[in-house]
N, CA, C and O atoms as a Tripos MOL2 file, in Angstrom:
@<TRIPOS>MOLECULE
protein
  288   287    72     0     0
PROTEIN
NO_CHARGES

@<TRIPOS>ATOM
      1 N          47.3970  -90.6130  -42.0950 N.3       1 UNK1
      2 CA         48.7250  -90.0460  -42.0330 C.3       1 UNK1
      3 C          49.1510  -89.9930  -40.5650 C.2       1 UNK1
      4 O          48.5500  -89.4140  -39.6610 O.2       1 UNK1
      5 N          50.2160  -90.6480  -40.4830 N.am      2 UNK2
      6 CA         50.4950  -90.5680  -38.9330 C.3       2 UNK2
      7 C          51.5000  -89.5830  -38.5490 C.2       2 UNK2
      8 O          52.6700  -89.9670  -38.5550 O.2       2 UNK2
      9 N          51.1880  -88.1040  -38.1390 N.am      3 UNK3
     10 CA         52.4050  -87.1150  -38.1070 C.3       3 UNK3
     11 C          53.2040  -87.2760  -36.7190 C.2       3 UNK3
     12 O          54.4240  -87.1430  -36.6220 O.2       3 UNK3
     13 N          52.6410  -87.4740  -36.0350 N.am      4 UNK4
     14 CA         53.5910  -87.8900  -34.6880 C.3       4 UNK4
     15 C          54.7610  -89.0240  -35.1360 C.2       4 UNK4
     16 O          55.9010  -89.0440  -34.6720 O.2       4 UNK4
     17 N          54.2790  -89.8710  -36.0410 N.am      5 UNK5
     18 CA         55.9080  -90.8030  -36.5900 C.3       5 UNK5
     19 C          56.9160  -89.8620  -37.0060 C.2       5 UNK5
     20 O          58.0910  -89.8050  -36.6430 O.2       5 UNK5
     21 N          56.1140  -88.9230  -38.0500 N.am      6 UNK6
     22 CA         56.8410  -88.4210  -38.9470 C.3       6 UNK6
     23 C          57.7140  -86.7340  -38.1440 C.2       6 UNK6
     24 O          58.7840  -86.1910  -38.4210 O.2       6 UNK6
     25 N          56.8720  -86.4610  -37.3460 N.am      7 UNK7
     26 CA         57.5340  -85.8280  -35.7530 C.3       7 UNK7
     27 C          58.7230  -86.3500  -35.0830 C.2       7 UNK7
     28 O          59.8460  -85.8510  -35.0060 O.2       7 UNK7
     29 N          58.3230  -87.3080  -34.6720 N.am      8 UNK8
     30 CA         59.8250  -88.2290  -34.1990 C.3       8 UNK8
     31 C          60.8310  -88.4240  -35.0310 C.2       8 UNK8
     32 O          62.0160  -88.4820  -34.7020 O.2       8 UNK8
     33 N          60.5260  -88.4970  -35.7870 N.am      9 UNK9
     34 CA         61.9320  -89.5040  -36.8460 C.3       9 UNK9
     35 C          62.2170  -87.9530  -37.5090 C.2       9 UNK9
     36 O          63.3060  -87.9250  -38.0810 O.2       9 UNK9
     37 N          61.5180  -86.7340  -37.5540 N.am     10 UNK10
     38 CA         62.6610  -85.3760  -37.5560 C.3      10 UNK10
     39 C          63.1150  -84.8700  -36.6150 C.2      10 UNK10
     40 O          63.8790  -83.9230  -36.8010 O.2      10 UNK10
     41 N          62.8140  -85.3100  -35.2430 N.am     11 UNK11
     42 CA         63.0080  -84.6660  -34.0150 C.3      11 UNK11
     43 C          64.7940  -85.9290  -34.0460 C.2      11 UNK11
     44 O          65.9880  -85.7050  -33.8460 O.2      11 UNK11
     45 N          63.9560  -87.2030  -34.4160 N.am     12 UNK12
     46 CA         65.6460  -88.1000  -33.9180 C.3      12 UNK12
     47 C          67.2680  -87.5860  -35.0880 C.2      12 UNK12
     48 O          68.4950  -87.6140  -34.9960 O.2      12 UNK12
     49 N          66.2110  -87.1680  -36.0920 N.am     13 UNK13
     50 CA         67.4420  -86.8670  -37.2190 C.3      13 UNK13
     51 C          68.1500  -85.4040  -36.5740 C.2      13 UNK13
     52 O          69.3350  -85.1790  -36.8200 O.2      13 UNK13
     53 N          67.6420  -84.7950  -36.0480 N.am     14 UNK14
     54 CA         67.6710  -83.3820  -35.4010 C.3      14 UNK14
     55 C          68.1230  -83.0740  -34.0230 C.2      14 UNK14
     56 O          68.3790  -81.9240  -33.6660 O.2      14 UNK14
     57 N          68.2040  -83.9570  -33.3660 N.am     15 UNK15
     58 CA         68.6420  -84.4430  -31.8640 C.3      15 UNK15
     59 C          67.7140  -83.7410  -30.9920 C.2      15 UNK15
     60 O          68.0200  -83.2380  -29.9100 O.2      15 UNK15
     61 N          66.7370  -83.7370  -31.4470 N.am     16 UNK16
     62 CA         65.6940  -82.5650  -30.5220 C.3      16 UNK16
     63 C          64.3400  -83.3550  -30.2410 C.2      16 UNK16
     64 O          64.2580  -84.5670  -30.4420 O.2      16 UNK16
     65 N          63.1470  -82.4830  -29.7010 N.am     17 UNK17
     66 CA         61.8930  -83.6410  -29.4420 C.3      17 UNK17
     67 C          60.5850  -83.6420  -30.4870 C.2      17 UNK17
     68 O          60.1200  -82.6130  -30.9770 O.2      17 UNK17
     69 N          60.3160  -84.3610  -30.6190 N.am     18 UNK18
     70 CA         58.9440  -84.0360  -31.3680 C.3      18 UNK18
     71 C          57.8740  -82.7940  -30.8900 C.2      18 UNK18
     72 O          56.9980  -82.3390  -31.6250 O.2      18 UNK18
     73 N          58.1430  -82.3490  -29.4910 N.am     19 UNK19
     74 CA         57.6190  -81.4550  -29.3900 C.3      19 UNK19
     75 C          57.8250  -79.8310  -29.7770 C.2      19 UNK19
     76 O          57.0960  -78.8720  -30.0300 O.2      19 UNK19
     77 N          59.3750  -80.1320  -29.6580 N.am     20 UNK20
     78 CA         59.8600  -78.8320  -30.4020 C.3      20 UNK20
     79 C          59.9590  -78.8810  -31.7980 C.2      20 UNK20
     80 O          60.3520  -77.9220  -32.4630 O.2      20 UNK20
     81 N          59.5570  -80.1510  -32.3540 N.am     21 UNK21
     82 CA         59.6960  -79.9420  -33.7460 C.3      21 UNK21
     83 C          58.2670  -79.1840  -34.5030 C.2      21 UNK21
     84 O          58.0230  -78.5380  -35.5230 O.2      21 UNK21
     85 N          57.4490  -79.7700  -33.1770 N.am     22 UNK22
     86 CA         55.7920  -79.3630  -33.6230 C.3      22 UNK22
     87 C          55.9310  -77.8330  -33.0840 C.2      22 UNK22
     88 O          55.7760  -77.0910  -34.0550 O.2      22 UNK22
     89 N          56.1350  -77.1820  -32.0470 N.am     23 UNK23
     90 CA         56.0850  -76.1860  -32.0950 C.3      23 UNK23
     91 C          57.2130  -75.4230  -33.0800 C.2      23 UNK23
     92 O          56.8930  -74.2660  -33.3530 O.2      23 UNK23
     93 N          58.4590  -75.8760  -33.6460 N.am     24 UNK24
     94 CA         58.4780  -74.6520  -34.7490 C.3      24 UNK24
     95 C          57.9810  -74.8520  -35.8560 C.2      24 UNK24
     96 O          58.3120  -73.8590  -36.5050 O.2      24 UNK24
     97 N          57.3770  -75.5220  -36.5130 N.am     25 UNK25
     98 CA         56.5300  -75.8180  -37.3380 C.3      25 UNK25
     99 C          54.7350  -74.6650  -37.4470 C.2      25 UNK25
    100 O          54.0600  -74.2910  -38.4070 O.2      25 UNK25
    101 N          54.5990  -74.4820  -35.9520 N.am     26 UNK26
    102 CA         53.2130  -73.7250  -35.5320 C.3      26 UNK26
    103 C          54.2870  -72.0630  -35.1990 C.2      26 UNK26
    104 O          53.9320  -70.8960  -35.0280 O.2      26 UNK26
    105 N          55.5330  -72.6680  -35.2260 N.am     27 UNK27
    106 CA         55.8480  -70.8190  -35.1510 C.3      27 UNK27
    107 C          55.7130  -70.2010  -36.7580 C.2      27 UNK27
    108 O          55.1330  -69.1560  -37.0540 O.2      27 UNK27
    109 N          56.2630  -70.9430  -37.5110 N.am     28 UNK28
    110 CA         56.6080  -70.8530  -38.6870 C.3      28 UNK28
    111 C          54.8980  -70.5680  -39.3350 C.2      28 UNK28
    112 O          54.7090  -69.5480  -39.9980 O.2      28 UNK28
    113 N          53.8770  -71.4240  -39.1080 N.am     29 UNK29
    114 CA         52.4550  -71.5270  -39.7110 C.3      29 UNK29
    115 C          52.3480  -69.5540  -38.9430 C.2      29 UNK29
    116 O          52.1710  -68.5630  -39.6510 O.2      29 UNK29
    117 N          52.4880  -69.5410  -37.7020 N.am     30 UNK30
    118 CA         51.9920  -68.5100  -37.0470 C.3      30 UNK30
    119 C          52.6800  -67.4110  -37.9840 C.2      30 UNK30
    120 O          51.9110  -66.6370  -38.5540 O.2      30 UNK30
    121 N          53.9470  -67.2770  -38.1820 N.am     31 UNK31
    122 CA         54.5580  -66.2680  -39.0020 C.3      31 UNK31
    123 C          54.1710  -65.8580  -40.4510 C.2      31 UNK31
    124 O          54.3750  -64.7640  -40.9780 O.2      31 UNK31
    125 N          53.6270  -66.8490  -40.9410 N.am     32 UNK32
    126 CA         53.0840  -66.3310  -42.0920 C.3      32 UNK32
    127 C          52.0350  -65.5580  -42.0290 C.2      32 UNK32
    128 O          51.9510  -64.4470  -42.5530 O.2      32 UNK32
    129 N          50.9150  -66.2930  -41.1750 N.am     33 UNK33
    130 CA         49.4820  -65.3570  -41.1000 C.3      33 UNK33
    131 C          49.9830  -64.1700  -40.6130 C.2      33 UNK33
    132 O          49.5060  -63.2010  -41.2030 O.2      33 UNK33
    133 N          50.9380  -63.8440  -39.5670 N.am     34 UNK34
    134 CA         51.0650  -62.4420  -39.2550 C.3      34 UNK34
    135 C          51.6310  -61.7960  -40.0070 C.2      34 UNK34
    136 O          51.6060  -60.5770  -39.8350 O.2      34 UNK34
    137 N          52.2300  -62.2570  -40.9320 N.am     35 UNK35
    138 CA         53.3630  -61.2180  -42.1690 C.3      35 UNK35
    139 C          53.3470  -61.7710  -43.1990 C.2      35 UNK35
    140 O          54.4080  -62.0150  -43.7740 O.2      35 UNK35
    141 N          51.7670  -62.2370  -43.8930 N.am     36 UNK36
    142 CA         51.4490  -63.1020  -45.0930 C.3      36 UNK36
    143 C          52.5640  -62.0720  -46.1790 C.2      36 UNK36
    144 O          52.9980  -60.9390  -45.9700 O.2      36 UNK36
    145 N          52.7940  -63.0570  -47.4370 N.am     37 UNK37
    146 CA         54.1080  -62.0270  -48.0430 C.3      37 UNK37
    147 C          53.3360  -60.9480  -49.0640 C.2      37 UNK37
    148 O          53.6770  -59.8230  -49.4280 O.2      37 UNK37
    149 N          52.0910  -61.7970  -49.3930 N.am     38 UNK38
    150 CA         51.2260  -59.9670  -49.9370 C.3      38 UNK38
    151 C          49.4050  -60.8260  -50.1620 C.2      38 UNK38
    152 O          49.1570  -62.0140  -49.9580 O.2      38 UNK38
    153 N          48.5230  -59.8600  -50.5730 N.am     39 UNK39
    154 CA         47.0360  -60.0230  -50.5280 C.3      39 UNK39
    155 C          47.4940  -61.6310  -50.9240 C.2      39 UNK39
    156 O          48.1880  -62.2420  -50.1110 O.2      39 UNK39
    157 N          47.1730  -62.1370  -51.9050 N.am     40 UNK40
    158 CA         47.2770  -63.4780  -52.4300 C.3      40 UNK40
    159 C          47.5160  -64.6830  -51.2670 C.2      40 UNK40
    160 O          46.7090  -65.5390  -50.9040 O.2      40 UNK40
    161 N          48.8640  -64.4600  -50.8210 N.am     41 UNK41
    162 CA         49.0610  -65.1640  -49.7520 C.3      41 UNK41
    163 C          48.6840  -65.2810  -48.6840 C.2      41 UNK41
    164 O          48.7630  -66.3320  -48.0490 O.2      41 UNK41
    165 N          48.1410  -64.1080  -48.2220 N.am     42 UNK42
    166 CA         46.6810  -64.0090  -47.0780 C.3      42 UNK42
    167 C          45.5340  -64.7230  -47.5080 C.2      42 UNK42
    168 O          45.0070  -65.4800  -46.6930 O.2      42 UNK42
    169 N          45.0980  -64.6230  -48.5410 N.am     43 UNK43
    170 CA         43.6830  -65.1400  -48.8860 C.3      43 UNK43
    171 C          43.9900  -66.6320  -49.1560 C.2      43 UNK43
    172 O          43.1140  -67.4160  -48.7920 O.2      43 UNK43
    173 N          45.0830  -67.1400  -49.7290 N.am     44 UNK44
    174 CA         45.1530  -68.9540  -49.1490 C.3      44 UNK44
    175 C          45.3530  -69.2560  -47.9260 C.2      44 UNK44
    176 O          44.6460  -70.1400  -47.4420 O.2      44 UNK44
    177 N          46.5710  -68.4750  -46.9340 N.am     45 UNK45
    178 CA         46.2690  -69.2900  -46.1490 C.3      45 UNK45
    179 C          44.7870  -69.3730  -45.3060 C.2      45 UNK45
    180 O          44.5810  -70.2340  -44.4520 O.2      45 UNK45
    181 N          43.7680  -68.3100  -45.6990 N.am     46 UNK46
    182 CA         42.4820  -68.1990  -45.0840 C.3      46 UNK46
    183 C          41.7800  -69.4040  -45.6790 C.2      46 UNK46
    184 O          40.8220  -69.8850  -45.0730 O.2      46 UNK46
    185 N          42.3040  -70.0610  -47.1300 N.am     47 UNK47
    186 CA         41.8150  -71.0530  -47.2170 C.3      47 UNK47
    187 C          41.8740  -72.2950  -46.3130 C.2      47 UNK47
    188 O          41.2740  -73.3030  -46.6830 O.2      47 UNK47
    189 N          42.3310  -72.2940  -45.5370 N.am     48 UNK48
    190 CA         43.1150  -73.4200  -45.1410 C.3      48 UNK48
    191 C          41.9810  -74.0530  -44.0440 C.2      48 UNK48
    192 O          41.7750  -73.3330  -43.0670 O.2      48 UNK48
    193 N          41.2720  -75.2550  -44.1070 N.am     49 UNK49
    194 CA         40.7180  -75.7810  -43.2490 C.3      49 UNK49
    195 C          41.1260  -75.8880  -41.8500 C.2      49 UNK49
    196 O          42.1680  -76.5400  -41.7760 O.2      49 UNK49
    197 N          40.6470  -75.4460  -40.5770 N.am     50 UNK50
    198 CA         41.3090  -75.4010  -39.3070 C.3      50 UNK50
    199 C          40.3580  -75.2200  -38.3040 C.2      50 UNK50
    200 O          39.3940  -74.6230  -38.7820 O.2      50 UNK50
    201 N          40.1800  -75.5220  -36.9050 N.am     51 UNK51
    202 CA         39.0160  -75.5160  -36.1950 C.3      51 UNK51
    203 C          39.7940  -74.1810  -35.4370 C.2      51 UNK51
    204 O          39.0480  -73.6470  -34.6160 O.2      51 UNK51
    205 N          40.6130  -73.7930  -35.5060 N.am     52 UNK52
    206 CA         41.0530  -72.6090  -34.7990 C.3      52 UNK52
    207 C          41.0510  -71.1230  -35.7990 C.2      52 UNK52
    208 O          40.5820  -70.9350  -36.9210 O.2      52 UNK52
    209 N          41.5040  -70.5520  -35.2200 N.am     53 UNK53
    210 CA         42.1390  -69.2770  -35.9700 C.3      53 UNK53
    211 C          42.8620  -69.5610  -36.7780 C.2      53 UNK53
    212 O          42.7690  -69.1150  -37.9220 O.2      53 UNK53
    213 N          43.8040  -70.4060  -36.3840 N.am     54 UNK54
    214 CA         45.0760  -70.7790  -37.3640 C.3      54 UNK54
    215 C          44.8720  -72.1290  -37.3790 C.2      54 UNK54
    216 O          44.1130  -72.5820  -36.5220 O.2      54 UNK54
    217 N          45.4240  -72.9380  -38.2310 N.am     55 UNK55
    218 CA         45.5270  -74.3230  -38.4060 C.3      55 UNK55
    219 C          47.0120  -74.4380  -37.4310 C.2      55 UNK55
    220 O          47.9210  -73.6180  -37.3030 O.2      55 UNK55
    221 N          46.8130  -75.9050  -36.7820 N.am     56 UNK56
    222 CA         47.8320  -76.7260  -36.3830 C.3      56 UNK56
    223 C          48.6560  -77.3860  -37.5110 C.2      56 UNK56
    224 O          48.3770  -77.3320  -38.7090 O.2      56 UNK56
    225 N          50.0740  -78.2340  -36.7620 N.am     57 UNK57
    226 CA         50.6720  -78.5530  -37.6710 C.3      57 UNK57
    227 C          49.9230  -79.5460  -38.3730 C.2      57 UNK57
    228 O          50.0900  -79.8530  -39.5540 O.2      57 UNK57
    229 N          49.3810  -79.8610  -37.8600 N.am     58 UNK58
    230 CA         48.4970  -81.2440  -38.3190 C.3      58 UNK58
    231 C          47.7350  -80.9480  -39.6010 C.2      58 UNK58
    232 O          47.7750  -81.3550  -40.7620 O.2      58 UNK58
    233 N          46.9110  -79.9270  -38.7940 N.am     59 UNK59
    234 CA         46.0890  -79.1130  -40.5040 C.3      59 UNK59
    235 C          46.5420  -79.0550  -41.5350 C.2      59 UNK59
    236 O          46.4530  -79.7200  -42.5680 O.2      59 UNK59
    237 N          47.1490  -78.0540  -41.1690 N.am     60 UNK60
    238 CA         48.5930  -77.9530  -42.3000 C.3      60 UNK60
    239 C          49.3760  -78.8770  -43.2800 C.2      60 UNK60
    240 O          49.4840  -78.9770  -44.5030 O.2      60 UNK60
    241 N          49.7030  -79.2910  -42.5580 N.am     61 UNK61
    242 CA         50.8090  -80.3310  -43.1530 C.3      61 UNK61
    243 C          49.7420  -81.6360  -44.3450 C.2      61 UNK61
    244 O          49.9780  -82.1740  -45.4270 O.2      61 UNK61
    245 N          48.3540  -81.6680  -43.1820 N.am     62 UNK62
    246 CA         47.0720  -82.2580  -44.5100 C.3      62 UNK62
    247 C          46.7030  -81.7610  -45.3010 C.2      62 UNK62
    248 O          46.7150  -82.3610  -46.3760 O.2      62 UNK62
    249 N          46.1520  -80.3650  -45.2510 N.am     63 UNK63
    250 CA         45.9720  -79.2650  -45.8190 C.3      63 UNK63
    251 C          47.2980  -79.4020  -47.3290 C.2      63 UNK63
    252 O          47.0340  -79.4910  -48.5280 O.2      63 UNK63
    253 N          48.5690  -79.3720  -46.7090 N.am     64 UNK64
    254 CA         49.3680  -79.1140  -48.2480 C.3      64 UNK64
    255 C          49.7350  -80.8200  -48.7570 C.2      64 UNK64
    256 O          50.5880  -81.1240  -49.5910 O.2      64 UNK64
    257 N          49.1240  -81.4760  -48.2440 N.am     65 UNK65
    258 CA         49.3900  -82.7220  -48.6250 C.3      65 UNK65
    259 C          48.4850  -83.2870  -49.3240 C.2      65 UNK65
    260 O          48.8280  -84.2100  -50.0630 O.2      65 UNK65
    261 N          47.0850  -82.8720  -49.2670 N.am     66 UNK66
    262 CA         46.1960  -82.8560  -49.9850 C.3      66 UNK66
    263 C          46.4840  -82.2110  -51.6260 C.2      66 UNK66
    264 O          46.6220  -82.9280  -52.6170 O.2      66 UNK66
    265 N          46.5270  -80.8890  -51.6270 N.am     67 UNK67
    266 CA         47.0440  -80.0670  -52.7720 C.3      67 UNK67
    267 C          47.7960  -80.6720  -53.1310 C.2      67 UNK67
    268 O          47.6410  -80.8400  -54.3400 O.2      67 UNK67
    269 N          48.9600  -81.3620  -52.6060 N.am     68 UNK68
    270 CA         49.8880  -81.9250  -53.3340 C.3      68 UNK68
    271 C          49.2530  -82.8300  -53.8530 C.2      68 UNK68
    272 O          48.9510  -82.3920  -54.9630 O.2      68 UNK68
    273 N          48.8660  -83.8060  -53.7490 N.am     69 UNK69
    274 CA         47.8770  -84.7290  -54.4270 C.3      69 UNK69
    275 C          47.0060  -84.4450  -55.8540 C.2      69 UNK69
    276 O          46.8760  -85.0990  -56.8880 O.2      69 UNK69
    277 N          46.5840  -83.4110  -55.4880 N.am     70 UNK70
    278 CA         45.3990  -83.1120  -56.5280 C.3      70 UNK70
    279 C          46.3950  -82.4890  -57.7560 C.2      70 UNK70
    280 O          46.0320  -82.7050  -58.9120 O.2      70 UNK70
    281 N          47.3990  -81.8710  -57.5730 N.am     71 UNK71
    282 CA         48.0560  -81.3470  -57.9160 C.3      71 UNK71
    283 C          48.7870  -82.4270  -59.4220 C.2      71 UNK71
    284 O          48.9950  -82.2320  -60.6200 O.2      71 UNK71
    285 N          48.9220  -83.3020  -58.6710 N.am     72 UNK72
    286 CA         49.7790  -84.9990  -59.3090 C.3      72 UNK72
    287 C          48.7160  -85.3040  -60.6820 C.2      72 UNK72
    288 O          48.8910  -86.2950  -61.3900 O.2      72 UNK72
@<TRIPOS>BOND
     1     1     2 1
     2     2     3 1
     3     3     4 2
     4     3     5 am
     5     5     6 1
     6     6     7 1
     7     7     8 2
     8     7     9 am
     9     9    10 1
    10    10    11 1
    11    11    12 2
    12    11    13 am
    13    13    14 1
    14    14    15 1
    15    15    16 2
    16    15    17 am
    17    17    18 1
    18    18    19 1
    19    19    20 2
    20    19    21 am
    21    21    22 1
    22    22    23 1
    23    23    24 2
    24    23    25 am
    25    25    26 1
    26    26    27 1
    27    27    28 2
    28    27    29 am
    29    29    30 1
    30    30    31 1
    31    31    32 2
    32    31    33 am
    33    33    34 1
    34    34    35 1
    35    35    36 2
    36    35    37 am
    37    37    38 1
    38    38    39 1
    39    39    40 2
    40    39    41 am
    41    41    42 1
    42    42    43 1
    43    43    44 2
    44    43    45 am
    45    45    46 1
    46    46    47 1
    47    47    48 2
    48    47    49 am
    49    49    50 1
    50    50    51 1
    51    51    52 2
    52    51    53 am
    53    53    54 1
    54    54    55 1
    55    55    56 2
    56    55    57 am
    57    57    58 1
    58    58    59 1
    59    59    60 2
    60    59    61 am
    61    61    62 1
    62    62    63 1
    63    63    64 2
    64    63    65 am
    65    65    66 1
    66    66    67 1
    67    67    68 2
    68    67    69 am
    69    69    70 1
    70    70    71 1
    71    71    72 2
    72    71    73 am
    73    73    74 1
    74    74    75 1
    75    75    76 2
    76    75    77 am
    77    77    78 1
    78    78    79 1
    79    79    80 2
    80    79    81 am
    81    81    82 1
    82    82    83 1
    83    83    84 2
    84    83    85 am
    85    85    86 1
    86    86    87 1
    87    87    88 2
    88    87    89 am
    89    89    90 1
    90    90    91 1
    91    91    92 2
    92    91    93 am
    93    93    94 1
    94    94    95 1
    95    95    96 2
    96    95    97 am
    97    97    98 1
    98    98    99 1
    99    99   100 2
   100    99   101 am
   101   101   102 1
   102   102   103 1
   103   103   104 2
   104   103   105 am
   105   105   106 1
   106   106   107 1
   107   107   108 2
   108   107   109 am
   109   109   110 1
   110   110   111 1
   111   111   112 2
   112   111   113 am
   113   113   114 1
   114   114   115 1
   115   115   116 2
   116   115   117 am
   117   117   118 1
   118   118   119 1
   119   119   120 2
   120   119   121 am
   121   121   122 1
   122   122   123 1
   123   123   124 2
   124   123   125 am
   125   125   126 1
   126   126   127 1
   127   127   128 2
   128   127   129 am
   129   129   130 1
   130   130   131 1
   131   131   132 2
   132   131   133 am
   133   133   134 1
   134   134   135 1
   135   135   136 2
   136   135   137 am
   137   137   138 1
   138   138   139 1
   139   139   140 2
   140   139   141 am
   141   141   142 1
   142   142   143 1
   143   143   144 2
   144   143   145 am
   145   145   146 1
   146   146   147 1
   147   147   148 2
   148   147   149 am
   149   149   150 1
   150   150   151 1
   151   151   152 2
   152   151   153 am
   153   153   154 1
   154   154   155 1
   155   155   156 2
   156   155   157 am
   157   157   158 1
   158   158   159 1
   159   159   160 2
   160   159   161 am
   161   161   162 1
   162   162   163 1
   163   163   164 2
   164   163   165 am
   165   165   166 1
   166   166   167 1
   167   167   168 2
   168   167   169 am
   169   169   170 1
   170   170   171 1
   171   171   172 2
   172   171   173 am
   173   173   174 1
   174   174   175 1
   175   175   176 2
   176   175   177 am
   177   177   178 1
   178   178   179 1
   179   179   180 2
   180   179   181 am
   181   181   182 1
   182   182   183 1
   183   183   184 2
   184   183   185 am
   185   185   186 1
   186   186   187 1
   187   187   188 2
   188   187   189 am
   189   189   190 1
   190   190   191 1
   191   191   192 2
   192   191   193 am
   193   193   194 1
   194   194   195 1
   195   195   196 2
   196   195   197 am
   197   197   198 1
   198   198   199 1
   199   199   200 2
   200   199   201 am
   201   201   202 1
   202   202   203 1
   203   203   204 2
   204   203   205 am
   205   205   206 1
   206   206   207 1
   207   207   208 2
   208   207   209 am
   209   209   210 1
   210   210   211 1
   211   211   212 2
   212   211   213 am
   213   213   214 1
   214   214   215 1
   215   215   216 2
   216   215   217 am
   217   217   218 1
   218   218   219 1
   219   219   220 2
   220   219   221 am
   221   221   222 1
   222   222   223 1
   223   223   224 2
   224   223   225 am
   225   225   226 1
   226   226   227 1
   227   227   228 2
   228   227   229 am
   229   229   230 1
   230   230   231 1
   231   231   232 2
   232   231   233 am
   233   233   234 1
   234   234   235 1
   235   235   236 2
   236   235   237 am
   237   237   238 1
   238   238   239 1
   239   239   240 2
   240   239   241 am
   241   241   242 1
   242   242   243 1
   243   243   244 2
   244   243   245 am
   245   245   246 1
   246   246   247 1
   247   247   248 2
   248   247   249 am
   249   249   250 1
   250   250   251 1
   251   251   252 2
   252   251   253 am
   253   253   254 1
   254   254   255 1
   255   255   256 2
   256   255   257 am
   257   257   258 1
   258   258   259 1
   259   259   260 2
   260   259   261 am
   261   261   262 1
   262   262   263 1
   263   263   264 2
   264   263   265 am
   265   265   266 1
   266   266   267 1
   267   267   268 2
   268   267   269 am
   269   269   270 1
   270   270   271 1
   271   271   272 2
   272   271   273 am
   273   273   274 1
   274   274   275 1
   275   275   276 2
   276   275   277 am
   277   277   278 1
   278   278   279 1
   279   279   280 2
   280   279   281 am
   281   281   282 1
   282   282   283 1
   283   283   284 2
   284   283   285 am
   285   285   286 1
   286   286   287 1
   287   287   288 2
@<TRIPOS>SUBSTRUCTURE
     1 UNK1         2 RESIDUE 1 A UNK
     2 UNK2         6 RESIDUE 1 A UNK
     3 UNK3        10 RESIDUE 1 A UNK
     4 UNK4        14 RESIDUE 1 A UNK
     5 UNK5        18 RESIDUE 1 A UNK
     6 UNK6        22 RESIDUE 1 A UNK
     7 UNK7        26 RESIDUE 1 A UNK
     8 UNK8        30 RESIDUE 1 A UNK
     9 UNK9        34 RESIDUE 1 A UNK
    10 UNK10       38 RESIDUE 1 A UNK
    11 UNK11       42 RESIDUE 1 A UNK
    12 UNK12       46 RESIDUE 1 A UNK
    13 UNK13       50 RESIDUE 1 A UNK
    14 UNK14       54 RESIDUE 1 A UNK
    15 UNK15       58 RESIDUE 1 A UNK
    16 UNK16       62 RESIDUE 1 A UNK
    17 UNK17       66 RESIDUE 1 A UNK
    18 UNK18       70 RESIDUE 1 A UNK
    19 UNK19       74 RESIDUE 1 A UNK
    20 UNK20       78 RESIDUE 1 A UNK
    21 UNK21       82 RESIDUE 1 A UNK
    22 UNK22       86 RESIDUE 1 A UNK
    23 UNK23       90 RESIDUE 1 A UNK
    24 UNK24       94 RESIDUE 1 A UNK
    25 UNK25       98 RESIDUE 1 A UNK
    26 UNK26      102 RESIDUE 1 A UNK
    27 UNK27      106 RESIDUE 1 A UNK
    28 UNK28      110 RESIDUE 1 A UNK
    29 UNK29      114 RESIDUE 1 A UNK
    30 UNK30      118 RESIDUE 1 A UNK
    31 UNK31      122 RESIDUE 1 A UNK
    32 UNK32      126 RESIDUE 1 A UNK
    33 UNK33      130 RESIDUE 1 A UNK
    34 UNK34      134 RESIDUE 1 A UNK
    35 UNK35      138 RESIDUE 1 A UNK
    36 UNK36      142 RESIDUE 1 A UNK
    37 UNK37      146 RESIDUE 1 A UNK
    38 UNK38      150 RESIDUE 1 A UNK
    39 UNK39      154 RESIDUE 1 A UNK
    40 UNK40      158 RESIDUE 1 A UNK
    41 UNK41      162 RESIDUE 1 A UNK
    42 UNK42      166 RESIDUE 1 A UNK
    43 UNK43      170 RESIDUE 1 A UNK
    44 UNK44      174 RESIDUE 1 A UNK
    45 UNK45      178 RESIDUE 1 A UNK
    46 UNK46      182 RESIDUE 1 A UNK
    47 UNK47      186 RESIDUE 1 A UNK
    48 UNK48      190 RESIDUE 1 A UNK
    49 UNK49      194 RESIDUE 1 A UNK
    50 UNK50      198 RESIDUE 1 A UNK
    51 UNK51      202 RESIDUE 1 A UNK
    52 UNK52      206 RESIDUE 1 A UNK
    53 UNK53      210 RESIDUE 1 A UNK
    54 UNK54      214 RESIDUE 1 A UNK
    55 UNK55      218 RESIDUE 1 A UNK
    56 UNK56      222 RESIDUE 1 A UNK
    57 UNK57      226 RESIDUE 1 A UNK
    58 UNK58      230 RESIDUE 1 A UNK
    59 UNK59      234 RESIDUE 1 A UNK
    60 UNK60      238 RESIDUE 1 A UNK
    61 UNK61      242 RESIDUE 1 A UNK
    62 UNK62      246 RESIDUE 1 A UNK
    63 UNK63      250 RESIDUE 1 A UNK
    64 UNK64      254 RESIDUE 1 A UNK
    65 UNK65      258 RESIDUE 1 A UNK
    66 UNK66      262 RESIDUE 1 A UNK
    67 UNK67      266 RESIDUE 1 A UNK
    68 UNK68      270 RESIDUE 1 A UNK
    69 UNK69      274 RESIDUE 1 A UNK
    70 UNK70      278 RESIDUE 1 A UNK
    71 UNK71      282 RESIDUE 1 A UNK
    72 UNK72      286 RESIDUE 1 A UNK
């Protein structure tokens, strides 16, 4: 999965950079863990494979792209 394409080409639809697209993406990941919306939703995103505290957009975005898959 190449997310830096898929970075750019929302940053060009958006008139903005791929870098700000990746950081609100990691504000947005960050906002949930701090104000998960109740127990349930805390305990997935703890599912979430990540070498940090929090997953990157990168994680993430594999992380629910995966599920989506299995899901199919």
């Amino acid at each position: 999965m190449n997310l830096t394409g898929i970075f750019e080409q929302i940053a060009r639809e958006h008139g903005t950079t791929p870098e700000e697209v990746r950081r609100e993406i990691q504000k947005s990941i960050d906002a949930a863990f701090d104000h998960p919306a109740d127990d349930l939703a805390a305990y997935r995103l703890r599912q979430i494979p990540c070498k940090g505290a929090r997953p990157t957009p990168e994680e993430f975005i594999a992380y629910a792209a995966q599920r989506a898959m299995n899901e199919i």
